[in-house]
C-alpha positions as CSV (number, residue, x, y, z in Angstrom):
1,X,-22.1,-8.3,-33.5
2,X,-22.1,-5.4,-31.0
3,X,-24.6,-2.5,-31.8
4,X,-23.0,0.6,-32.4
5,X,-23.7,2.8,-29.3
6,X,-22.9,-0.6,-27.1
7,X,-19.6,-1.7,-29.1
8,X,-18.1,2.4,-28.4
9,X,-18.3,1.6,-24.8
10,X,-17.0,-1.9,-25.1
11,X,-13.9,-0.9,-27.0
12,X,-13.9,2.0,-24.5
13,X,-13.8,-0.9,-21.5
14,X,-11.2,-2.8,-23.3
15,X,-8.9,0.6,-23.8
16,X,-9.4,1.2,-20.0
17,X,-8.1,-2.5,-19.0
18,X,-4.8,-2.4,-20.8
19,X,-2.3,0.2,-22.2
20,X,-1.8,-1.2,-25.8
21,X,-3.9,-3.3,-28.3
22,X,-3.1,-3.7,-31.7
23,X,-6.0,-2.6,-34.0
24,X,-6.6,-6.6,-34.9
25,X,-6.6,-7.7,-31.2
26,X,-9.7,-5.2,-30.8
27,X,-11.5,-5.9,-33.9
28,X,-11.0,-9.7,-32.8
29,X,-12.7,-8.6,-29.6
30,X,-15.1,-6.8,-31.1
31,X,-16.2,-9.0,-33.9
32,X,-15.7,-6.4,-36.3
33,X,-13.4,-5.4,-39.1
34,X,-10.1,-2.8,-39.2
35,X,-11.9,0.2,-40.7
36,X,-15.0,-0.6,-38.3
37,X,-12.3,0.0,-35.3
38,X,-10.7,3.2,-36.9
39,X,-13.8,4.5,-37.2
40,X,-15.0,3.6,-33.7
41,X,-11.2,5.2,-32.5
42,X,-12.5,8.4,-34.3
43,X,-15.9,8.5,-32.7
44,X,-14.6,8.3,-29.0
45,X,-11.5,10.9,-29.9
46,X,-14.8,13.3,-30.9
47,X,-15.9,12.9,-27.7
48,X,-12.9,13.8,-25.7
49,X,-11.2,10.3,-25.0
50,X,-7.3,11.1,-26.1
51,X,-6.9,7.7,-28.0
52,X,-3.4,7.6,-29.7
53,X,-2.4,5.4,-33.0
54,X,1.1,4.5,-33.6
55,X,1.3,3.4,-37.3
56,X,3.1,0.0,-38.3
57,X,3.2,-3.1,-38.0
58,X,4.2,-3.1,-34.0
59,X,1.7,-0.2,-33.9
60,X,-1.4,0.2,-32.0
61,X,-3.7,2.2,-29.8
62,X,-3.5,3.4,-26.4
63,X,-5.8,5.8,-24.3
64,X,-3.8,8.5,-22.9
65,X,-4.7,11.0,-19.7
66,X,-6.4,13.7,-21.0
67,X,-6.7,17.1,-19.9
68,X,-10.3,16.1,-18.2
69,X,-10.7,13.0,-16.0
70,X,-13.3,11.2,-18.6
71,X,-16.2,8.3,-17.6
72,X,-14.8,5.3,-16.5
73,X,-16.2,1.7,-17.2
74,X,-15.9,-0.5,-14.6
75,X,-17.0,-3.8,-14.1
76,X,-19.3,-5.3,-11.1
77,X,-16.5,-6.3,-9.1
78,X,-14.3,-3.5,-9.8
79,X,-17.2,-1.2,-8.9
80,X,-18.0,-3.1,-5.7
81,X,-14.0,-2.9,-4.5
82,X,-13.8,1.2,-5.5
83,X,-17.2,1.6,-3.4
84,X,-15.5,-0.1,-0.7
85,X,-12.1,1.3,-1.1
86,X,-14.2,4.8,-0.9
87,X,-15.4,3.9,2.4
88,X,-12.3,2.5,3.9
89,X,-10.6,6.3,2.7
90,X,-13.5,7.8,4.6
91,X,-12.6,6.6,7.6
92,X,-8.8,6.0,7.4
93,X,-4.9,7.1,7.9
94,X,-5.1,9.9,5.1
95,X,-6.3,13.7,6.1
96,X,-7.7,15.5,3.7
97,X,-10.0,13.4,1.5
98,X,-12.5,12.3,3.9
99,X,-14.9,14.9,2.4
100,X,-13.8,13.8,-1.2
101,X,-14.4,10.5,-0.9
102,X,-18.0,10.6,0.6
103,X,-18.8,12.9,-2.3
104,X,-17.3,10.5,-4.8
105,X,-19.0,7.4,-2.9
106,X,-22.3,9.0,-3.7
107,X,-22.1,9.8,-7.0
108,X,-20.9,5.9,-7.4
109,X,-23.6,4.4,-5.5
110,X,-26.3,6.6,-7.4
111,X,-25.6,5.0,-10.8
112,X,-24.7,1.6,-9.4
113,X,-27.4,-1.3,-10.7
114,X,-29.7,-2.2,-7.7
115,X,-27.7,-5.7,-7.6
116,X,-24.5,-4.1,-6.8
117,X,-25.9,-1.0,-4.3
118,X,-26.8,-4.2,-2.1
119,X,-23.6,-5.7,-2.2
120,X,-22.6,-2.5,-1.5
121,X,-25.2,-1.4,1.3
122,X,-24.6,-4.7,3.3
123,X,-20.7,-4.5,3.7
124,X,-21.6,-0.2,4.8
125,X,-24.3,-1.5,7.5
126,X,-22.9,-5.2,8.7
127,X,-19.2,-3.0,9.5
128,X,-18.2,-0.1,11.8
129,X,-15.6,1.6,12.2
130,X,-13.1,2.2,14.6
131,X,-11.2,5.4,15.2
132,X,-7.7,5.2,13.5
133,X,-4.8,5.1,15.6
134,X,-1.8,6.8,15.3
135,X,-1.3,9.9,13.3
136,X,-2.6,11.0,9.9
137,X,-0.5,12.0,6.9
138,X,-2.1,14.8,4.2
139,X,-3.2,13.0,1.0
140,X,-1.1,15.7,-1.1
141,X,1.6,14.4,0.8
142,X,1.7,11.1,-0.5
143,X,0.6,12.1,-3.9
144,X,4.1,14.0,-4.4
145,X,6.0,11.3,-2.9
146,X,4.0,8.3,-4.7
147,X,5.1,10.8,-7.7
148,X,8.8,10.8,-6.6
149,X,9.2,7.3,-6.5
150,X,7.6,7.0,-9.6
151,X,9.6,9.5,-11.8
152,X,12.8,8.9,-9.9
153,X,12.9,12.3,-8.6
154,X,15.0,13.5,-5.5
155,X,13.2,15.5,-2.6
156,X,14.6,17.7,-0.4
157,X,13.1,16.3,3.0
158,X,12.8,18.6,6.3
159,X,12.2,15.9,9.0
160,X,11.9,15.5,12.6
161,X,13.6,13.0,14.5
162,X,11.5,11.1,17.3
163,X,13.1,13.5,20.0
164,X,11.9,16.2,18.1
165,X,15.1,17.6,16.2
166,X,14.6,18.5,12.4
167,X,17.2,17.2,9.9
168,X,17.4,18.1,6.4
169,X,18.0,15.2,3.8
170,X,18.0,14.7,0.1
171,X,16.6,11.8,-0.9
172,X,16.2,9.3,-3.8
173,X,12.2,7.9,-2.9
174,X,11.8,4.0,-4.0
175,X,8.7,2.6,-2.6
176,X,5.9,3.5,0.0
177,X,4.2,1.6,2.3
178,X,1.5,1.7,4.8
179,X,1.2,-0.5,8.1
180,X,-2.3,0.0,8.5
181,X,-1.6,2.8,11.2
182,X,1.4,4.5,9.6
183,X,3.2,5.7,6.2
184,X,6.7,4.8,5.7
185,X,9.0,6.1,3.0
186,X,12.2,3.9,1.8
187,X,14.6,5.8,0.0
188,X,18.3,6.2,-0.8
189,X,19.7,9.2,1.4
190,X,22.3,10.6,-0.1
191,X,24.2,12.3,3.0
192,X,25.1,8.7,4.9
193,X,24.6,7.3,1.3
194,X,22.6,4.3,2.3
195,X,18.8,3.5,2.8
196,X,16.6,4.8,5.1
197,X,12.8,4.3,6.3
198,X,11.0,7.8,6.8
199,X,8.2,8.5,8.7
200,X,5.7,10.3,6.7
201,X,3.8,11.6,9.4
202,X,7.3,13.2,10.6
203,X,7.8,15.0,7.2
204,X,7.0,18.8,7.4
205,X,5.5,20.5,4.7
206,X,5.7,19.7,1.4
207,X,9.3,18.7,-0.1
208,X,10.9,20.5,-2.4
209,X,11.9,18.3,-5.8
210,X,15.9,18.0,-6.8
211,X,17.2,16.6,-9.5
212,X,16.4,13.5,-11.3
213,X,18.3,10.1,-10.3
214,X,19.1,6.6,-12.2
215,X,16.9,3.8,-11.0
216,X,18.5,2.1,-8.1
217,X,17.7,-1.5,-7.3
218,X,15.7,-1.7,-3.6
219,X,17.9,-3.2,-1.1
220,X,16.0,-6.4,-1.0
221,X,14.3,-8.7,-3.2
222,X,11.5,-8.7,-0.6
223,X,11.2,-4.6,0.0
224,X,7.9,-5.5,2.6
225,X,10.3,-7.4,4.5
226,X,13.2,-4.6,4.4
227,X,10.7,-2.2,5.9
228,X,9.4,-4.2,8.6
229,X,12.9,-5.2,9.9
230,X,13.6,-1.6,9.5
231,X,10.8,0.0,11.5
232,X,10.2,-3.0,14.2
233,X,13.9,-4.1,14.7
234,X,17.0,-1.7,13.3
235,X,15.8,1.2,15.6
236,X,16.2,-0.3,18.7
237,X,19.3,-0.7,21.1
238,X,18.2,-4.2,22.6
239,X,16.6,-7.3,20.3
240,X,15.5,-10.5,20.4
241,X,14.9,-13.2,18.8
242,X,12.3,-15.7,20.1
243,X,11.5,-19.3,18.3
244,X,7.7,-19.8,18.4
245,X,5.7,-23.5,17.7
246,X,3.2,-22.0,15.2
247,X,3.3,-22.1,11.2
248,X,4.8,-18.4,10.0
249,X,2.0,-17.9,8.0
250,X,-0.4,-18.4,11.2
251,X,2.1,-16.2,13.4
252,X,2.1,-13.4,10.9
253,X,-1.9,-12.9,11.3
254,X,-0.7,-11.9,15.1
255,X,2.2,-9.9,14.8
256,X,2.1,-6.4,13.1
257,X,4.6,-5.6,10.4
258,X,6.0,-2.6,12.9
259,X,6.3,-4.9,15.8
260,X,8.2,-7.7,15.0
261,X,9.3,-10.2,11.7
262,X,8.1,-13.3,11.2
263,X,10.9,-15.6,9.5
264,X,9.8,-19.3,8.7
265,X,11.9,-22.3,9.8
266,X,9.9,-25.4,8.7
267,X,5.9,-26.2,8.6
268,X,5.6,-26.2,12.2
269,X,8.1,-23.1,13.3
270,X,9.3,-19.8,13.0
271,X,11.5,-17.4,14.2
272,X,10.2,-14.1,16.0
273,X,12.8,-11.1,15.3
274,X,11.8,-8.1,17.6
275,X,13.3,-4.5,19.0
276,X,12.3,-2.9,22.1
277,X,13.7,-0.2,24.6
278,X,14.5,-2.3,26.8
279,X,13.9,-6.2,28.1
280,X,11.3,-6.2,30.3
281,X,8.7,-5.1,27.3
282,X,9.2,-8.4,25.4
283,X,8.1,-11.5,27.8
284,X,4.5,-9.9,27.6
285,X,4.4,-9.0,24.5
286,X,5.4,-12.2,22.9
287,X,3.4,-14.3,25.7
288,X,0.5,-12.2,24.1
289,X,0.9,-14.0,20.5
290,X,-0.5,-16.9,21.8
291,X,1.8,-19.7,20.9
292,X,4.6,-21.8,23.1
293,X,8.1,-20.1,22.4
294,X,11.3,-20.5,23.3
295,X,14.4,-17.6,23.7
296,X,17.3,-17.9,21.6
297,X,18.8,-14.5,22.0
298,X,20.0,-12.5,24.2
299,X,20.4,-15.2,27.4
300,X,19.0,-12.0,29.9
301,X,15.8,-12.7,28.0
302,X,15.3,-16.2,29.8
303,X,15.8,-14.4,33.1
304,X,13.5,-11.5,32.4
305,X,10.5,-14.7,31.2
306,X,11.6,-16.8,34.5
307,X,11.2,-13.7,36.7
308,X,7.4,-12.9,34.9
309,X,6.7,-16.9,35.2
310,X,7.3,-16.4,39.0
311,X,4.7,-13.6,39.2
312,X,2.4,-15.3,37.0
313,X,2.7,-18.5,39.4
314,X,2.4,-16.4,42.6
315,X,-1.0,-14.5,41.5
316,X,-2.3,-18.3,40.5
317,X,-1.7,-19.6,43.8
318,X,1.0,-21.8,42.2
């Protein structure tokens, strides 16, 4: 039997971890009766938490966000990933909340038990970090589209083009993702009517919301996959696609999602689909991977690898 004081902020960590329980899924957790969990729901609505009952027999309770961000319970492993998730934000791809999350990091790391501000302190002084490459995007920025895609609300989008041109689009956001250096956006633009893969970076200022839209199904089961063919492949006039001796799951480790996609062919193959301006990028590039490969497409490929084999002989004295 929990003690009073110590069940409030047990039922309080069990709200937290899922939307709904039924009152006799938490008195079964609790090891306590109905009335002891309506009263225990009273006591934490007294102290601010917005806890909601729906009457009936498919009724229950759920926490709802509250006008006030209220304490959160965490356990050790969840504390230990949002300490380093802090640190990673402190140092990343996002402008804005550098500041915010050093601030927040401290406040985390004051109240953390000694066990866990060890855990904590060795990842902060065994790592470094390296300056992030590429451009950043403005945290607000992906908060309205993360929203977006959420709510299935339309934005009106003023974007440049990579040769600096702005278009104007209204789009229907689906998903976002982030390559490590750069946010995408895939979304439904309604002018072409088909999908399209925004930079985020290349949005200016904020969007202006539209209209709501019907939930449209991505246009791929796999939508990681979609948005690497999109950004590493569809953009470019010349492509290629190269057969390399290597396991896909080993060759994906090598090859970033915005450079190339890795397509399996059996345990000991895969296929190596890649864009470029022009030709005479991709015999280095792929000879970089590491791994014996053979051209399948285009045939001016094998000509571009024979001429580079030729220098490569030469400088070796072969």
């Amino acid at each position: 039997m929990w003690e009073t004081s110590a069940r409030l902020l047990k039922l309080l960590s069990l709200l937290q971890a899922r939307r709904d329980w039924t009152g006799t899924q938490l008195a079964e957790r609790l090891e306590v009766t109905l009335r002891t969990v309506r009263r225990d729901i009273d006591r934490l609505r007294d102290l601010g938490y917005p806890v909601t009952a729906t009457p009936g027999a498919a009724g229950g309770y759920r926490l709802e966000a509250g006008a006030a961000m209220p304490p959160l319970l965490l356990d050790d492993d969840e504390a230990v990933a949002v300490a380093v998730g802090l640190r990673t934000a402190a140092n990343g791809t996002i402008s804005g909340i550098e500041e915010t999350s050093v601030r927040a990091l401290a406040k985390l790391e004051q109240v953390l038990p000694a066990r866990l501000r060890r855990r904590v302190n060795a990842l902060g002084s065994s790592t470094v970090s390296l300056p992030a490459r590429g451009p950043t995007v403005d945290s607000s920025l992906l908060t309205i589209l993360a929203t977006a895609c959420r709510d299935h609300e339309s934005l009106r989008l003023r974007y440049a083009r990579a040769d600096g041109t702005e278009l104007r689009r209204l789009v229907e956001p689906v998903r976002l993702a982030c390559t490590g250096r750069r946010w995408y956006l895939l979304a439904w633009d309604r002018e072409p009517a088909d999908w399209r893969t925004f930079r985020v970076d290349r949005i200016a200022g904020p969007p202006s919301p539209g209209p709501r839209f019907p939930p449209r199904d991505p246009p791929a089961e796999d939508v990681a996959g979609y948005i690497s063919r999109a950004i590493s492949t569809a953009p470019y006039r010349v492509q290629a696609t190269i057969r390399l001796h290597a396991p896909a799951e080993v060759a994906a480790e090598r090859v970033s999602p915005a450079s190339g996609v890795v397509e399996a062919v059996d345990e000991h193959t895969c296929l190596l689909h890649v864009g470029g301006p022009s030709l005479a990028e991709f015999p280095i590039y792929i000879a970089q991977i590491g791994f014996d490969f053979e051209v399948l497409s285009p045939p001016e490929l094998v000509d571009q690898v024979r001429v580079l084999a030729g220098v490569f002989g030469r400088a070796a004295g072969g």
